[in-house]
C-alpha positions in Angstrom: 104.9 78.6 114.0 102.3 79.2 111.3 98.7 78.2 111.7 95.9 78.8 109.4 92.4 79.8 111.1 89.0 80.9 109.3 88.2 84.3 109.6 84.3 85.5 110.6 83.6 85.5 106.6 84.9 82.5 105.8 88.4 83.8 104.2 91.6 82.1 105.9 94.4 83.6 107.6 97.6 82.3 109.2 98.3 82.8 112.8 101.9 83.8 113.7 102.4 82.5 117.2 106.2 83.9 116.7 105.3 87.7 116.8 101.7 86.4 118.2 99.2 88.1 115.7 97.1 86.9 112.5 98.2 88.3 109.5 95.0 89.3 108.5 91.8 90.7 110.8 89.9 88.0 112.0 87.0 89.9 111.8 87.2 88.5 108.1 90.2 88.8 106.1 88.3 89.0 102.4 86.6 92.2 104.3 89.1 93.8 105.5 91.6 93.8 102.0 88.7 94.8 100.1 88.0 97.7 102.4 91.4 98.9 103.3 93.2 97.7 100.3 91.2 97.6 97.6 88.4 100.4 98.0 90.0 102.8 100.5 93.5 102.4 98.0 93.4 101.6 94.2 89.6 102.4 93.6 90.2 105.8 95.7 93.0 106.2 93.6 91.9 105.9 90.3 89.0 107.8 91.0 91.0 110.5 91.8 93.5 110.8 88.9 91.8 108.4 86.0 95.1 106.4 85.8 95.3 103.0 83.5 98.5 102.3 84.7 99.4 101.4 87.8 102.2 100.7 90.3 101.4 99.2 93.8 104.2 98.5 96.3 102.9 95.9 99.3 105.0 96.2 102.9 104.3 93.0 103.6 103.2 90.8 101.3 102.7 87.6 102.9 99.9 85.1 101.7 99.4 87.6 98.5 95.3 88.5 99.0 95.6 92.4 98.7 98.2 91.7 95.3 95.3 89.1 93.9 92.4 91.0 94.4 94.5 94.0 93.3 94.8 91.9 90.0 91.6 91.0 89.0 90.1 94.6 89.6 92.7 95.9 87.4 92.3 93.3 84.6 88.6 93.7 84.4 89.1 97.2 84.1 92.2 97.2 81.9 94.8 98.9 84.2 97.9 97.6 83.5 99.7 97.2 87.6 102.9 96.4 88.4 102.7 95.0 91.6 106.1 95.0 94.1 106.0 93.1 97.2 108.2 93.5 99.7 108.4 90.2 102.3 111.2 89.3 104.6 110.0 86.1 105.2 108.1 84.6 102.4 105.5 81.8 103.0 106.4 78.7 100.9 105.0 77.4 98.0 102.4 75.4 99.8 101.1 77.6 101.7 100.0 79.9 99.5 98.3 77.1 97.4 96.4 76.6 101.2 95.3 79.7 101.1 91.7 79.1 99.4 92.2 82.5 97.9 91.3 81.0 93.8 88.0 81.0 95.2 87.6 84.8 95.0 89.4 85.7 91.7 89.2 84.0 88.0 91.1 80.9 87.8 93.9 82.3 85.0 94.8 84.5 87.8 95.1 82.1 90.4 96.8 79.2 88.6 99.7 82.1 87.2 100.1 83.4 90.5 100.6 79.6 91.9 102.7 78.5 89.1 104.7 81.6 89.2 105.5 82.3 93.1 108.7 80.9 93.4 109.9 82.7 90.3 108.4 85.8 91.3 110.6 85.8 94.6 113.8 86.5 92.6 112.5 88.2 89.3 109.3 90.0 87.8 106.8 87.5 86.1 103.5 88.5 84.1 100.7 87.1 85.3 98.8 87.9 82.5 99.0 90.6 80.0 98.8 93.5 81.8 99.8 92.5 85.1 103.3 91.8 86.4 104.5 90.8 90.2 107.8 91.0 92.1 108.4 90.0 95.5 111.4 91.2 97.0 112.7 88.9 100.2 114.0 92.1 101.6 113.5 94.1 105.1 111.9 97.0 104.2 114.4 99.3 104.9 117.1 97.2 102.9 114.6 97.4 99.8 115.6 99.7 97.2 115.0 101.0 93.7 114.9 103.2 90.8 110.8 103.0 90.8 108.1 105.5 92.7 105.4 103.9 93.0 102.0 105.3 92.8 99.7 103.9 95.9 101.4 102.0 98.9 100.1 99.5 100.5 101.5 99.3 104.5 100.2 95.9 105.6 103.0 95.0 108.5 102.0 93.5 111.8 100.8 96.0 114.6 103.0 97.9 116.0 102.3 96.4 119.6 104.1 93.1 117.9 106.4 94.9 115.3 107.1 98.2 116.7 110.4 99.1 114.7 107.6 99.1 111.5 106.1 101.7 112.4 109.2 103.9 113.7 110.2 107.4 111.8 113.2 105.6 110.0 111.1 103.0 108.3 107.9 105.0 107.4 110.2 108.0 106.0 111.8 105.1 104.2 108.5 103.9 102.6 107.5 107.3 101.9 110.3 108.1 99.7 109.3 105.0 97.6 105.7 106.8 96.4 105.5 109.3 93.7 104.3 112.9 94.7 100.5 112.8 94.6 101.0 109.1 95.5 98.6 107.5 98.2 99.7 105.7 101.7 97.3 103.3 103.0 97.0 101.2 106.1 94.6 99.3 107.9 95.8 101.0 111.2 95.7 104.6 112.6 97.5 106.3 115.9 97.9 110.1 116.8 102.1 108.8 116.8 101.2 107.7 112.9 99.0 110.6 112.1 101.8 112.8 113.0 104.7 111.0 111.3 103.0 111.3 107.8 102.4 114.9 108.6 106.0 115.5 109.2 106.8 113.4 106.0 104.6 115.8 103.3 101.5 114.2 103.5 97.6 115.0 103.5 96.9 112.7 106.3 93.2 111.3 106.5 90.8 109.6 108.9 89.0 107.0 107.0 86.1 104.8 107.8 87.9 101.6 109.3 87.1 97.5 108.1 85.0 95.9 110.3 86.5 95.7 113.9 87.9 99.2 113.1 86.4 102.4 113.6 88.9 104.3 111.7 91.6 103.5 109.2 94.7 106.4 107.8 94.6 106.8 104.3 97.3 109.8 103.2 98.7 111.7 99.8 101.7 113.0 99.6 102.2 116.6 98.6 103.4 117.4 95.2 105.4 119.8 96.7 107.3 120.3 99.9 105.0 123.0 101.5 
């Protein structure tokens, strides 16, 4: 069962009283994929390696808010992103439309993203020119591909609710998916996940967490096996 609930800036989220957690912090959802997603990922990112072209793999992609405000930064910078999504369970068309997420980016955005959801679950679509999405109703350890991907975004419930997410098997999984030099990023941090992205080449980090959070785990992966 899937309810929606207004976050403590005003931003909506669903409630999944399934697995029994929000899909976004209540704190304030805008907030927190601005400042995990957004700032802490693509803008760290780019600072670092003055790319123009971008891809961006989401684990889990559900109501699309890190992949839309992922979209507008890059179109008013002219970063061309290729955006992958990886969602078991997709919401349906509806939902997203409930999400009240138009209000935060341009409207061609929006209305392309709306218009194009369904298609975008079972092929790539453009959702303007330099900016193409995929979602793939896959597990994440069934997804695979040709592409490595240049920042990851690791958005899956908790691991109190959704343990088997944040195992060895799945995270080693997701690492092979980023490019060396390529950036991890997740709202969440552990000493369990600190040293699993150790053991899987990375330069693991301690960031400054979204509010609610004191910290966050931001991590590169090593060019090289050292």
């Amino acid at each position: 069962m899937l309810t929606w609930v207004k976050t403590a800036d005003g931003s909506n989220t669903l409630f999944n009283s399934e697995i029994g957690e929000h899909y976004h912090s209540r704190h304030g959802a805008l907030q927190e994929s601005h400042h995990v997603f957004l700032n802490s990922g693509l803008k760290y990112y780019l600072a670092q390696s003055q790319a123009t072209d971008i891809k961006i793999l989401e684990v889990g992609f559900g109501t699309g808010l890190n992949f839309l405000l992922s979209a507008h930064f890059c179109t008013e910078n002219n970063i061309r992103l290729d955006y992958t999504g990886i969602e078991a369970y997709p919401l349906t068309h509806k939902m997203i439309t409930e999400t009240g997420y138009g209000d935060y980016i341009p409207d061609e955005i929006w209305m392309n993203f709306i218009l194009k959801y369904q298609e975008a679950l079972t092929q790539e679509v453009s959702i303007n020119h330099g900016c193409n999405l995929f979602i793939a109703k896959d597990k994440l350890l069934d997804f695979s591909t040709q592409i490595r991907y240049d920042i990851l975004y690791f958005d899956a419930f908790a691991a109190i609710h959704q343990p088997e997410m944040w195992e060895q098997e799945t995270l080693s999984h997701a690492a092979a998916l980023l490019k060396p030099g390529g950036l991890f990023v997740t709202y969440a941090i552990t000493g369990n996940l600190k040293r699993t992205m150790k053991s899987l080449n990375f330069s693991v980090e301690k960031a400054p967490g979204a509010e609610g959070k004191r910290e966050m785990l931001r991590a590169v992966k090593f060019l090289t096996r050292y």
